[in-house]
N, C-alpha and C positions, 0 to 999 in steps of 0.2 A: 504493500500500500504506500511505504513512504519509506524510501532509503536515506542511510547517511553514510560519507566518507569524508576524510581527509587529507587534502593535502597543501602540506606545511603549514601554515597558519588559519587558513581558511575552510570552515567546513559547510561543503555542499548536500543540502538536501532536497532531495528529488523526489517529487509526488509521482504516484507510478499507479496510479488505479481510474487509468483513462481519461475520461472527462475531470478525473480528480471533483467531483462534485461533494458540498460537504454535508455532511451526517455524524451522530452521534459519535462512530466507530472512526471515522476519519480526523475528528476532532481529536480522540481523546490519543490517535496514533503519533499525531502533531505533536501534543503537548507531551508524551514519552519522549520522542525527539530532541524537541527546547530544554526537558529536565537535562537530557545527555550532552547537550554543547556547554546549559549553563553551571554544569556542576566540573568542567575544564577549567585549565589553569594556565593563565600566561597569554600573551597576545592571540588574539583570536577575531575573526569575523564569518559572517553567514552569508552564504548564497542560496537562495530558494531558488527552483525552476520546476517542470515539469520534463517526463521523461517523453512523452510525445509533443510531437512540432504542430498538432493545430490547438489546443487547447493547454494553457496556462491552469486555468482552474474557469470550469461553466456554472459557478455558482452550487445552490441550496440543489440540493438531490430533490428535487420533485417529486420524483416516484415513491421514492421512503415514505416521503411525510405521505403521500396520499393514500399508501397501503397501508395493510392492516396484519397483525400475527407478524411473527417474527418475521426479520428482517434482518441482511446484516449489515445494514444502517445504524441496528442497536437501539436505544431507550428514545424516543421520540419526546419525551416532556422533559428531559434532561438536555437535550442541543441548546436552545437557546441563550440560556446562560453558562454553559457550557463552551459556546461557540463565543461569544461576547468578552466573555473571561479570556477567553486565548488570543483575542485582536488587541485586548487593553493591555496582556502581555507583548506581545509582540511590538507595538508600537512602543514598549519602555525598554524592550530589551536588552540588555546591560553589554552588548557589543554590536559593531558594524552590523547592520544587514545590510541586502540589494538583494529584487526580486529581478530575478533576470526574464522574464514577459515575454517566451518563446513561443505563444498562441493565443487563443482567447481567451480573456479572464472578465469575468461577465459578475455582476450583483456581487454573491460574498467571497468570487476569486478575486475582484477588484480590491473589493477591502481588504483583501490579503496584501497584495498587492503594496495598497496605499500605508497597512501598517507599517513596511519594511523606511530603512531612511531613503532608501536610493533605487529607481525604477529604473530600469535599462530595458528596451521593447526593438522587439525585430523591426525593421525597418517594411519591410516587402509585404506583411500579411498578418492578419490577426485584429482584433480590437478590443479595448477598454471600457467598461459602461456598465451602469449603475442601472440597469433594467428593472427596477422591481414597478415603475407606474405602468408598463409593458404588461406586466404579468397578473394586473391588478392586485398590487399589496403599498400599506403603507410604509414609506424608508422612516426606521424609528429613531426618534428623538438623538440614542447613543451613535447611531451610523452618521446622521446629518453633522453631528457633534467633529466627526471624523472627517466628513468629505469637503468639511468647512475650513479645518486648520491645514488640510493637505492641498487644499485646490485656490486660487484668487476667485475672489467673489463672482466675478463671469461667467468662469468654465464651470464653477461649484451651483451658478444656475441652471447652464444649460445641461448641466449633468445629471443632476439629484432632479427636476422638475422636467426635461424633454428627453430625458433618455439620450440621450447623443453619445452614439460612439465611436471616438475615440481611435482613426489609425495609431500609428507609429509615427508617424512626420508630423500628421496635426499634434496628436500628444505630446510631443516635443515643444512645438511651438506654443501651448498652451502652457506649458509650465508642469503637467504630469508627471511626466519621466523627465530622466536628466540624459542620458543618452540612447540612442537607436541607433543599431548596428544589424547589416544582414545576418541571415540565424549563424552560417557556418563560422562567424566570428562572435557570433550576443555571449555566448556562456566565456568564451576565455578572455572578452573583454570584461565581464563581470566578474571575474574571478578574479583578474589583474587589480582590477582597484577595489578591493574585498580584500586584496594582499597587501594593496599599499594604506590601507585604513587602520588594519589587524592591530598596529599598536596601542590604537586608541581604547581599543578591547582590553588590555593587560589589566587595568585598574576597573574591574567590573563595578565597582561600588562607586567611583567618580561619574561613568559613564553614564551607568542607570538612573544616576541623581540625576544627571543634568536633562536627561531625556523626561523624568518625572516631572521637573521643574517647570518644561515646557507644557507637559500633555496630562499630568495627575492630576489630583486633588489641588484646589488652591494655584491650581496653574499662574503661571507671572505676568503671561499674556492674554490672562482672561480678567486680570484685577481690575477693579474697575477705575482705580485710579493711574492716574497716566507716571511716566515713566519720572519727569523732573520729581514730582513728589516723592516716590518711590526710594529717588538717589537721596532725597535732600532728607529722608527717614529711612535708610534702610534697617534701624533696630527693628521696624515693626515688621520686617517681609522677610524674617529668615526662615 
């Protein structure tokens, strides 16, 4: 369902159960994964990608949620916060990521996606998008929470509200991803600068904080006072 390996500083994990759509069992395969890189020692960072070239991640397994009797999607009333709890990890994660964007990643492969720090997207095929008004479902309060601090106010409208998706060249120039490379170059370009990031990884507790600082509890950029006040008090915003 989900491998991991390493090499030298950088460990790559690859989703390998096709559409990689997510479910209970896929979730909780994830979060094994994350236990195993963040319980490493010494400079380190993460590449996600997919082991197939058309899909990245096609979102919420459909089929699960709409059957019934076992499944091996697994516990249907446990994903949601489940699945929620591993994006709020993932976006704090205490070293580098990069989601290397080798196919479609659609609704919650997007938000996969968008939790990592750094998107790198094939250039040639595939797309980006927030499809849940498509599907008729509402995007919740915690997702909008996410596609707001990740996106400029434009692209995060015509994202979250018209569904727009998102090549590789627009997503670029949108501000999405930070780089787009043809496929047979996307994964060892994303591996390359996952290598030159990897020392930032060493001090997992400086890292984590500061990614908290930004995206937790009490966030710095969500206080409601502006920044002069801020410096000219900082006893009160530790």
């Amino acid at each position: 369902m989900i491998s991991l390996k390493k090499e030298e500083d950088v460990f790559l994990l690859t989703m390998e159960d096709g559409e990689n759509r997510w479910n209970t069992s896929f979730v909780r395969k994830f979060t094994e994964v994350l236990d195993e890189v963040e319980a490493s020692e010494g400079p380190a960072a993460l590449v996600t990608t997919s082991s197939t070239e058309k899909f990245f991640s096609n979102g919420l397994d459909l089929d699960w949620r709409a059957s019934t009797g076992d499944h091996r999607g697994g516990d249907r009333e446990a994903f949601g916060k489940e699945f929620t709890r591993l994006m709020g990890r993932l976006i704090t994660f205490p070293i580098p990521t990069i989601a290397a964007v080798n196919g479609h990643a659609f609704g919650a492969g997007f938000m996969c996606a968008l939790c990592h720090d750094f998107r790198f997207m094939r250039t040639d095929r595939g797309y980006v998008c927030a499809n849940e008004v498509e599907i008729g479902m509402v995007i919740p309060n915690s997702e909008l929470a996410l596609f707001r601090h990740k996106l400029p106010i434009n692209i995060f409208f015509e994202t979250v509200q018209f569904a727009r998706r998102w090549s590789g060249p627009d997503a670029l120039a949108a501000g999405i991803v930070q780089q787009i490379e043809p496929l047979e170059n996307l994964l060892d370009a994303a591996m390359k600068r996952a290598g030159e990031l990897a020392r930032l990884g060493a001090n997992r507790n400086v890292f984590g904080k500061m990614k908290a600082a930004i995206y937790g509890e009490n966030a710095a950029i969500n206080h409601p006072h502006g920044p002069a006040y801020m410096l000219a008090n900082a006893e009160q915003f530790h």
